[in-house]
C-alpha positions in Angstrom: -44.5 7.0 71.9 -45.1 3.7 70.0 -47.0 5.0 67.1 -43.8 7.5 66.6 -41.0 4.6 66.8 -43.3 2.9 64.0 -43.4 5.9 61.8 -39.7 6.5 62.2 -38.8 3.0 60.8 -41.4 3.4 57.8 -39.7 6.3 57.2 -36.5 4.6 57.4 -37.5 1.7 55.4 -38.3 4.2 52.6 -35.5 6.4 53.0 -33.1 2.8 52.5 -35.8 1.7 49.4 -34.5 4.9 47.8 -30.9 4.5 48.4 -30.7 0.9 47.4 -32.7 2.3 44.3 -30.1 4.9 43.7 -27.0 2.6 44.2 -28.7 -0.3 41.7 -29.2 2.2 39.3 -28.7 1.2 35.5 -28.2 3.3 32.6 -27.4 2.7 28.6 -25.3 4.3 26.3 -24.8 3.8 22.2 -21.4 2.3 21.4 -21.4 2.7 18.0 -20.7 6.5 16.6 -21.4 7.5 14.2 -24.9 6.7 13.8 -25.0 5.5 10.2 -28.2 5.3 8.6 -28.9 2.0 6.7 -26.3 0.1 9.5 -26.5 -1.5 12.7 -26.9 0.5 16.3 -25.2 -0.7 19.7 -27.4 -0.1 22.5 -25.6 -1.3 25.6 -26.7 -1.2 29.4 -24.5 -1.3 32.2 -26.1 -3.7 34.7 -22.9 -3.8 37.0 -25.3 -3.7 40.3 -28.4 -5.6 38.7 -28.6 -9.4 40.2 -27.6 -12.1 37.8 -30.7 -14.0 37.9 -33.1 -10.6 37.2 -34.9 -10.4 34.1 -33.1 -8.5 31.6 -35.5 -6.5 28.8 -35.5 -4.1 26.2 -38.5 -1.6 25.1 -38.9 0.9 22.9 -39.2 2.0 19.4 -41.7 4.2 17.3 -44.5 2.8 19.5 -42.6 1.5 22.6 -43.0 -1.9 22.5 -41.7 -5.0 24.0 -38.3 -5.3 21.7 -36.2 -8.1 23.6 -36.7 -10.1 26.5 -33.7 -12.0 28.5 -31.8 -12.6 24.9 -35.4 -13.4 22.9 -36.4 -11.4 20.3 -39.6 -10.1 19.7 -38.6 -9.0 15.8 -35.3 -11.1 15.0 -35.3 -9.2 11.7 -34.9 -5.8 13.3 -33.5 -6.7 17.0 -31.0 -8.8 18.7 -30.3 -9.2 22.3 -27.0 -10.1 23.9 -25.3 -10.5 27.4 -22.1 -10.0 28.6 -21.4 -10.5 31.6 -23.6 -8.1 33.6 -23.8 -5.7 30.7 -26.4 -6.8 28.1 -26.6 -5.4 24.6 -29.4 -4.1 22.0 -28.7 -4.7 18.7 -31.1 -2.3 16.0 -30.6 -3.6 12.3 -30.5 -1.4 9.6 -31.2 1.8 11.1 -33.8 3.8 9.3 -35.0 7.3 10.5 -38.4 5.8 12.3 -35.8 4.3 14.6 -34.6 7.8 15.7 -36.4 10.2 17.9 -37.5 7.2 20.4 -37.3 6.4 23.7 -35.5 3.4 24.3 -35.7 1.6 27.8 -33.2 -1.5 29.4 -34.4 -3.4 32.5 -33.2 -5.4 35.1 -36.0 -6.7 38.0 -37.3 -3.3 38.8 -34.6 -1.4 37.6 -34.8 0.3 34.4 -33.3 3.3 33.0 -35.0 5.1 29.8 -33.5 7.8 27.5 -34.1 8.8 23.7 -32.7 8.0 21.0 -31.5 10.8 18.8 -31.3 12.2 15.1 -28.4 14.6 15.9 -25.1 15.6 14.5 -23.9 12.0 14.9 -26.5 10.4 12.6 -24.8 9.8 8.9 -27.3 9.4 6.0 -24.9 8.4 3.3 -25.0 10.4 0.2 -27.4 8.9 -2.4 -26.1 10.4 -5.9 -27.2 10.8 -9.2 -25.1 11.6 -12.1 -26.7 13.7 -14.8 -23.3 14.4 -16.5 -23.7 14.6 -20.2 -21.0 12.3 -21.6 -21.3 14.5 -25.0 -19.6 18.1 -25.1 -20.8 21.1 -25.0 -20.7 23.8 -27.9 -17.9 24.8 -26.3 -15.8 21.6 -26.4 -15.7 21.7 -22.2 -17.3 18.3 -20.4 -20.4 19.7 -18.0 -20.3 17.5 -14.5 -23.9 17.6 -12.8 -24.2 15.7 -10.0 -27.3 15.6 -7.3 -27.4 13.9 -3.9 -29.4 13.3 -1.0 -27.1 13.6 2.2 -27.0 14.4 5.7 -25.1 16.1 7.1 -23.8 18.9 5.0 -20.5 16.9 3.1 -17.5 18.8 2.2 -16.5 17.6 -1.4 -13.8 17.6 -4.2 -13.0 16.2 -7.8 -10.3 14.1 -8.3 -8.6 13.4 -11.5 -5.5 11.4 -10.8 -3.5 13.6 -8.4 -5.5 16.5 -9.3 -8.2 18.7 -7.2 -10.4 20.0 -10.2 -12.3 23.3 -9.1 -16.4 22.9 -8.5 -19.1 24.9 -7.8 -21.7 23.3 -4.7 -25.2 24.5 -3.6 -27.8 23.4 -1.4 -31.1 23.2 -2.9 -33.2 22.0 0.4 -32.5 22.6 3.9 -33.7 20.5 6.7 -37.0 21.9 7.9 -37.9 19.2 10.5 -35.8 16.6 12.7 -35.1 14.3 10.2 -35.3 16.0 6.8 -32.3 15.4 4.4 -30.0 17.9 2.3 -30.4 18.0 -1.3 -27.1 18.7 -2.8 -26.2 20.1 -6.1 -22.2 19.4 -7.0 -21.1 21.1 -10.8 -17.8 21.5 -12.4 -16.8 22.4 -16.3 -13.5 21.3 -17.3 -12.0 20.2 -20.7 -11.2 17.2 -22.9 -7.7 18.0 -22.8 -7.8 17.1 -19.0 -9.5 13.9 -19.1 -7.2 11.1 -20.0 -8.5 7.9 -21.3 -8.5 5.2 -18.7 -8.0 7.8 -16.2 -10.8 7.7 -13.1 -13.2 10.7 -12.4 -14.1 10.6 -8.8 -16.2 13.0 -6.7 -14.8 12.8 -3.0 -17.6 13.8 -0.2 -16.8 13.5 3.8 -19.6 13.2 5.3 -19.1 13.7 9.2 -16.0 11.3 9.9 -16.7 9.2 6.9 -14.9 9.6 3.2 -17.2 8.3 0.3 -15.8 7.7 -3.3 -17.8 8.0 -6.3 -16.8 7.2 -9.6 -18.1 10.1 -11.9 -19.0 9.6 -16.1 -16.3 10.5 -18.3 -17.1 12.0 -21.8 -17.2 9.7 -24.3 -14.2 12.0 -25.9 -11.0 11.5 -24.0 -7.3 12.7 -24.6 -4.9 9.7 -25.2 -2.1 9.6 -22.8 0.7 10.1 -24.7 3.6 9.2 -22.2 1.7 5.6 -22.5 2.6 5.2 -26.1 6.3 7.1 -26.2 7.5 4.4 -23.6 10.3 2.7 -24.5 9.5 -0.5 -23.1 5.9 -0.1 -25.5 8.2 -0.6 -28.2 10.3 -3.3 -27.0 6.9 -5.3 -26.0 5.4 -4.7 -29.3 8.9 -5.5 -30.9 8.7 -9.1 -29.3 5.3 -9.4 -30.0 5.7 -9.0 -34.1 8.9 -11.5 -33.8 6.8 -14.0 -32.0 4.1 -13.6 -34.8 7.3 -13.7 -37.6 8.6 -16.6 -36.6 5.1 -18.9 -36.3 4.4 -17.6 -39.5 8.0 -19.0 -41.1 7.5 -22.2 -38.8 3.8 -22.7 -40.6 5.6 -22.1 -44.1 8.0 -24.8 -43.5 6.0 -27.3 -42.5 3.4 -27.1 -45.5 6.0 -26.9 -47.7 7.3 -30.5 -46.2 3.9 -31.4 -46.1 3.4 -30.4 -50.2 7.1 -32.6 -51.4 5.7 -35.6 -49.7 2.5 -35.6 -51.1 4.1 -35.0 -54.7 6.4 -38.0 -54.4 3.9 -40.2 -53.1 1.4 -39.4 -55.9 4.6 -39.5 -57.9 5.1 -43.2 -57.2 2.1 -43.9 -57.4 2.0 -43.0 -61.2 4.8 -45.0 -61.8 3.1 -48.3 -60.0 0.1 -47.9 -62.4 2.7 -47.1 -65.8 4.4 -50.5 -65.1 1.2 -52.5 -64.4 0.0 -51.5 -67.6 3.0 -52.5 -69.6 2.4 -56.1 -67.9 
């Protein structure tokens, strides 16, 4: 009778162990979407039921290491630890892809909670572009636009020429074969001088998940002169004050030589006369 009261409360014991186990649990989540690749990542654990005087720590990474450890960083160049109240937060600079695809675990005593870090639909890898336009014309007299990029995921773009949507042509060259391959993506257009106005940006306009990037594109060195600049009235008027403002420091400079030349002729004048008379003496 004994030795089954004593296995009932072991039993018990570790049927409570569990339960407290289950009620302290702690769990993080990434606060900062979307994942941009190149930026900062917000790891943050909820430690609502973890004592305050518990060691708090972070692991993980490409080889699962020690990262922080109760606001100390093992890497202060990659990692930063902070606590907020009961919540406590991991901070992974610069996010590059080796940072993806890793299990990442926060602790608190004996309570720890572990889950991977993903390269998903809410990573960003911001396009990387490269403009091979030709800024000389074609045969044809039309202006080629060539531009490559490296981008993921898939953008949705558009030319822009001053309130304008200019037609273009996009392709993929490479698809992502593995986790965390990239999209190589061909943008072209052909339009004509007459369209490009002097002065007047180019941009190609790629959104890439949530985000909107601008690029400014190479205009051809041959560019139609806005006309409506130069038939505005108030052109005229400013370039009519300009050429009375020149008129009258020109007449301004006329008048004073001329002073300047009578008052040196009457005082070499007088002087002639001073050195006549002293000569008569």
């Amino acid at each position: 009778m004994m030795y089954c009261k004593a296995e009932f409360f072991y039993v018990a014991k570790i049927f409570i162990f569990f339960f407290d186990i289950h009620e302290a649990s702690i769990k993080w989540e990434i606060t900062t979407t979307p994942v941009i690749i190149g930026k900062e990542a917000r790891l943050i654990c909820n430690g609502q039921n973890c004592p305050p005087g518990n060691t708090k720590k972070w692991l993980g990474g490409k080889n699962y290491d020690l990262l922080c450890f109760d606001n100390q960083s093992k890497n202060i160049s990659k990692y930063e630890m902070k606590s907020n109240g009961t919540d406590f937060e991991l901070m992974i600079k610069t996010l590059s892809f080796s940072d993806l695809n890793c299990e990442y675990t926060c602790a608190c005593g004996f309570q720890q909670y572990t889950n991977m870090l993903k390269f998903d639909k809410e990573v960003i890898y911001p396009p990387v572009l490269h403009d091979h336009s030709r800024a000389h014309l074609q045969e044809d007299g039309k202006f080629q636009i060539n531009v490559t990029m490296e981008v993921f995921p898939l953008p949705t773009c558009r030319i822009v020429l001053k309130d304008s949507v200019l037609p273009l042509n996009i392709s993929v060259v490479n698809r992502p074969e593995g986790e965390l391959d990239l999209f190589e993506v061909v943008v072209q257009a052909t339009i004509g001088t007459d369209m490009v106005l002097c002065g007047v940006n180019l941009t190609l306009d790629c959104k890439v998940g949530s985000i909107q990037y601008h690029h400014l594109l190479r205009r051809p060195y041959s560019c139609k002169k806005d006309d409506r600049e130069h038939s505005n009235p108030q052109y005229f008027i400013m370039a009519g004050i300009v050429l009375a403002l020149v008129f009258v420091i020109v007449v301004l400079m006329k008048c004073r030589l001329g002073k300047h030349n009578v008052t040196n002729q009457r005082d070499v004048g007088s002087a002639s006369y001073t050195v006549v008379n002293a000569n008569k003496c």
